[in-house]
N, C-alpha and C positions, 0 to 999 in steps of 0.2 A: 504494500500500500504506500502511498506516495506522500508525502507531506507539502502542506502547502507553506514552505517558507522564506519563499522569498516575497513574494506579496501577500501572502496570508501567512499567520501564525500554525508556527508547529502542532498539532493536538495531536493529543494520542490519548489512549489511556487517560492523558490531563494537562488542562489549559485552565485555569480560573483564575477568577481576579481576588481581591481582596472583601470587594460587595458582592455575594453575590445576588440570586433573584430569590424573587419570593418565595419559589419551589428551587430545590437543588436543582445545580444547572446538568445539563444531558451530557454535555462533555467540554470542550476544550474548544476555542474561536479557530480552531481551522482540523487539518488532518497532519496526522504525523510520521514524516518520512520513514520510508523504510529504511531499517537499518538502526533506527534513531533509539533504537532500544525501548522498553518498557516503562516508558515516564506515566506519569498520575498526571490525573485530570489538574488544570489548573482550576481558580476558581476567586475570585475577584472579591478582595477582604472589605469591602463597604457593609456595614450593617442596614439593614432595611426594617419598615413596622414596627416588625417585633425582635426580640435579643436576637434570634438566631436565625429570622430572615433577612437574607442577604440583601440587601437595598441599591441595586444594580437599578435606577431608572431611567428606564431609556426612552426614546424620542427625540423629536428634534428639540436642539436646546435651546430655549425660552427663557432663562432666570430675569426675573425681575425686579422690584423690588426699591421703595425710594430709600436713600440711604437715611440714617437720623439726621437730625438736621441741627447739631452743636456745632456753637462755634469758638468752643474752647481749644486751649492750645494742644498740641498734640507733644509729649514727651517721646524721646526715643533714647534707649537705654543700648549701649552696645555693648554684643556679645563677647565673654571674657574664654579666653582660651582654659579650657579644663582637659587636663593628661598629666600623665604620669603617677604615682600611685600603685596597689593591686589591687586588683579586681579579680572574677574569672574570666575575663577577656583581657587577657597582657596587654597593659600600655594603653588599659583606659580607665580611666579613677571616674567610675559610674556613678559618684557622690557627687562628685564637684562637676562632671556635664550634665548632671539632671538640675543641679543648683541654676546651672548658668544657662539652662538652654530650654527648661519647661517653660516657661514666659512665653516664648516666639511657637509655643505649638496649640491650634487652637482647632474644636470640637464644632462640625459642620452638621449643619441637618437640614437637608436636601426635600421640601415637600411640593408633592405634584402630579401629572397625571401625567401616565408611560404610555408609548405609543399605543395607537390603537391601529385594529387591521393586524393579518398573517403576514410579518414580514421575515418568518424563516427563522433559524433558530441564530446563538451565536453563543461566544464564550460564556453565558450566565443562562446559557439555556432557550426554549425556545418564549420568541416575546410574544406577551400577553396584553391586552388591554385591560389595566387595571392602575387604582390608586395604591402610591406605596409611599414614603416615609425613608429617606436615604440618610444614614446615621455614618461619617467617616470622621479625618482628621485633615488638616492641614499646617503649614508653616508661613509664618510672615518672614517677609523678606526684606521690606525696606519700610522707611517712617512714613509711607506716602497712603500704609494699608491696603496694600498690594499681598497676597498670599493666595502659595500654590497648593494645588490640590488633583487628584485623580477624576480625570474628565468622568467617566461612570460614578463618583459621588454625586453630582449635580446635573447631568445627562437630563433632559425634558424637564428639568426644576421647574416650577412656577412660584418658589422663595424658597432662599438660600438662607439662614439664622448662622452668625459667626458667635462663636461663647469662645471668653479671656480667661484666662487663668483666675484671673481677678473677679470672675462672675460677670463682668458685662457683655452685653448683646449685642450686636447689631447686625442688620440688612445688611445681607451681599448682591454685589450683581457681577455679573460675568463679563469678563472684559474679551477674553478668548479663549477657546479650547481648539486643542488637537487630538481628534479621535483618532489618528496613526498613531501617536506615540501616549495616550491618554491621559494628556497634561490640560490641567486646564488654570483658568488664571483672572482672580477675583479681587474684587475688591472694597472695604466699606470704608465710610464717611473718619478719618483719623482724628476728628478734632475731639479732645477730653482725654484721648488716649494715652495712656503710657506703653508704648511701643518696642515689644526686644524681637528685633528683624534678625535671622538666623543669618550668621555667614555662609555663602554658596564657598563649596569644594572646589574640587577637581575628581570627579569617579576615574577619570586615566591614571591618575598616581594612585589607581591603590593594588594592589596584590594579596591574592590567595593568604590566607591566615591575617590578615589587618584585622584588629578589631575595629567591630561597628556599635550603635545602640540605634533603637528605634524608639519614640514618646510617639504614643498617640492612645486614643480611645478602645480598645479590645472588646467586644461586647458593654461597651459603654461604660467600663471603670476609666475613668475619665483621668486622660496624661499620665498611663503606666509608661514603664522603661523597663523593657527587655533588651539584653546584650548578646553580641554572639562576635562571628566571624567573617570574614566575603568566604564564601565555599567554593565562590567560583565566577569566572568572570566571562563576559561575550557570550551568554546563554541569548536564544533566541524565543522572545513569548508572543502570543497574540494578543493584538488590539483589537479595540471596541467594534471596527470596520471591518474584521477578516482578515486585515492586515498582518505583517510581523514587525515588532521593537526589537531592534537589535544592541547588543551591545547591555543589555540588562546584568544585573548587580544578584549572583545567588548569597542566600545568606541563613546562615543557621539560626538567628535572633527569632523568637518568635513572633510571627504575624498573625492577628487573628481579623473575623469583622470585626470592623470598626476601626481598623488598623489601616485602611483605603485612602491613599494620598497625605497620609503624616509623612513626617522626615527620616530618613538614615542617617545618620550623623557620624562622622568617622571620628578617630580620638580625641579629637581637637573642639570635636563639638562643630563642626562644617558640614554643611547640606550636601551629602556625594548622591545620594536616590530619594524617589519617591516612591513610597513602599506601596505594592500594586497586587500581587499574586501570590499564592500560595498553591504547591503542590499537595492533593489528595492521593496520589497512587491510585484513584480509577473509585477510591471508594466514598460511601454517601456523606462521611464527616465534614466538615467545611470548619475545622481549627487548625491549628499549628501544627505541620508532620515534622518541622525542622529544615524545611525546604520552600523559601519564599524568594520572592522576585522582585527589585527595584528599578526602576526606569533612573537610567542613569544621569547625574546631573548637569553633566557636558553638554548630552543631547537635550535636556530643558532650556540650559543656556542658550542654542545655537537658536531657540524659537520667540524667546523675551519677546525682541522688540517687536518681533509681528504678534504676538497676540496680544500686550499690551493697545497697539492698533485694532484688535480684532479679526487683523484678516486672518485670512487662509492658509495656510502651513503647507507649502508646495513639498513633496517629495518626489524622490524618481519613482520611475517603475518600466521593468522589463516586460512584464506579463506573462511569468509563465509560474505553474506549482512543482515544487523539489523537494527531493529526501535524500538521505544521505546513498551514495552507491554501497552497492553490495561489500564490494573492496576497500569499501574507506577509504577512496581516490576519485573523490569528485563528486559534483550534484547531480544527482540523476534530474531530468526531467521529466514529472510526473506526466504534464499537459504544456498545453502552450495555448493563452490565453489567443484568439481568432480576433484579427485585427490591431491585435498589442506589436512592441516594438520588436518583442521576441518573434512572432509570428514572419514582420517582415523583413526581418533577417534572416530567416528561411531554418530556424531552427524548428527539431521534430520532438516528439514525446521517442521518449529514451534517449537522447545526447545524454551523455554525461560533461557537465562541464569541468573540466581540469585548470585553467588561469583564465584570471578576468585581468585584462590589462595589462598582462607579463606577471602576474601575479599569482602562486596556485592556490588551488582552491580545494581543498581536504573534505568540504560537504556543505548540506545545506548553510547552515550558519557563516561559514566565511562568506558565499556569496551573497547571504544576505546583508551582511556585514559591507561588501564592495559596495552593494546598489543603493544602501544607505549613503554611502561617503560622497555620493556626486547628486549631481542636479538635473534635470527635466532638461531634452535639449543636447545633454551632453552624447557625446558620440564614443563609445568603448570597443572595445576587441575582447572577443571570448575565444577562448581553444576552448574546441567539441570534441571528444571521442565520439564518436560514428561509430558501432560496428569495429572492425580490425582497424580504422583509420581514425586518424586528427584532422579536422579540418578547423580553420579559423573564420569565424564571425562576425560583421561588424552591427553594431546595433544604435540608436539613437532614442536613448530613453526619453520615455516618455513625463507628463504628471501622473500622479498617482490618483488615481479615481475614488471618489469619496466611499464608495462601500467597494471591496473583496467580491467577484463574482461565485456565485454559488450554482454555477449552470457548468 
């Protein structure tokens, strides 16, 4: 079976977010390459309604909302570097980055009405027309009351409610989400506020065994801290779309609902992910297996100033679905999307791709990893194995189309 991962996200066994839906979701936002071994359903850590329904609201997003309307001054307190110490995470003193960094993590609740109509199933399962209640986290980032969050906590919101550490309230409204990479990016009214905006990382300096901590909501105990490790790094998950996020953050920290668009914080107390999925192994739990998924902070970075704007977060796309080869030498392709860029570059279902750009390609994930790294427009060379032969390909990617084809 083939996986969709280069424009849809890997599923197998499991794909899930951090929220998921009302009912356990059926499986994973795409299909999962052959070869790609026996991974758990993922399943999308947002809390929904109730404690343990997953508050995945989908639709088109709507959030509204007027903000409060003070016009007092707004404080903003910066973030004090906390490390060093022991902990059970070497080289992160979990005292002193909870001290210095619960402030900037704030408790969202998403109310509204989720699409209505059959519009197919997707990583939280198949959508329903129904009222739901989306229960996640987020992080503020700067003193202006800008704070980010996982695009499926607020997905079809029609009011978004921010709570402070301090107890205070307010109206949020959506400035931009990107359902590719399930970033989304809000904001309410700062005046009155005392403001502790998280420093943004760097998720490329980190390495296998860094410790991490995550603050956020878990079934609604509101700003725990759990700590762990990166377990692993350039994992490939599905988005909201059928798309795939590349470059994602694994981490043994526990993620639970509720845990949907809070922060990762590396030891310094720096924003490297935003904490998004958890693996179930296939089964109907939706808590912590020790195996969760952050959207990396580099790739939030590179979208700020457009969704600050509100627009549209262009990415490329070749058009076709892949899993890894049988040999662990390259991406098989599963299909090839009819009319995509892939198509008219005269590529066929079974190429295996071997280098994208002079560069090789070991399986799905690196090349989803290449098609990431360029833009709509741009023109690449792929080596194809054929059969006994290599042949090279040119292609000129395309934009990424707002939903993952399911035909």
């Amino acid at each position: 079976m083939s996986t969709p991962i280069i424009e849809q996200p890997p599923a197998g066994p499991g794909n899930g977010r951090l929220s998921d839906p009302p009912t356990p979701p059926d499986g994973p936002r795409g299909r999962r390459s052959a070869g790609a071994g026996g991974r758990g359903a993922l399943v999308a850590v947002a809390l929904a309604a109730a404690l343990l329904g997953a508050g995945a609201v989908t639709g088109v997003l709507a959030a509204t909302g007027a903000l409060d309307g003070s016009t007092k001054a707004t404080s903003v307190v910066e973030p004090v570097a906390a490390y060093g110490g022991s902990t059970a995470a070497s080289g992160l003193n979990a005292r002193a980055l909870y001290a210095s960094s619960a402030a900037g993590v704030v408790d969202i609740t998403a109310s509204g009405v989720s699409s209505s109509g059959d519009q197919g199933g997707g990583p939280f399962g198949p959508f329903r027309p129904s009222q739901a209640t989306a229960a996640g986290s987020g992080s503020v980032i700067d003193g202006h009351g800008r704070i980010l969050t996982a695009a499926h906590v607020v997905q079809g919101a029609s009011s978004i409610k921010v709570s402070f550490q301090d107890g205070t309230t307010r109206t949020a409204r959506v400035l931009g989400t990107d359902q590719s990479t399930d970033i989304a990016l809000l904001k309410v009214d700062p005046s009155g506020l005392t403001l502790h905006p998280l420093a943004l990382g760097s998720s490329k300096s980190l390495s296998v065994g860094d410790a991490l901590a995550v603050i956020g909501d878990p079934f609604q105990y509101s700003r725990s801290l759990s700590t762990g490790v990166v377990s692993g790094l350039d994992r490939t998950i599905g988005a909201t779309n059928g798309f795939s996020i590349a470059h994602a953050i694994q981490t043994d920290a526990s993620l639970n609902p509720g845990n949907s668009g809070g922060p990762v914080l590396d030891a310094r107390g720096r924003l490297v992910g935003i904490a998004d999925q958890i693996a179930t192994g296939g089964a109907s739990s939706q808590s912590s297996s020790g195996v969760g998924f952050a959207v990396p902070i580099d790739l939030v970075k590179s979208e700020l100033s457009q969704l600050e704007r509100g627009a549209q977060v262009s990415h490329a796309y070749l058009g076709i679905e892949t899993g890894n080869s049988s040999d662990g030498k390259g991406a098989l392709v599963g299909s090839v999307q009819g009319g995509g860029p892939a198509a008219a570059a005269g590529m066929r279902n079974g190429d295996v791709v071997t280098a994208f750009d002079g560069s090789p390609i070991h399986g799905s994930n690196d090349l989803v990893a290449a098609i990431t790294s360029h833009r709509p427009g741009d023109r690449v060379k792929l080596t194809v194995r054929r059969g006994s032969s290599s042949v090279e390909v040119t292609a000129t990617l395309a934009a990424q189309p707002r939903q993952a084809s399911t035909g």
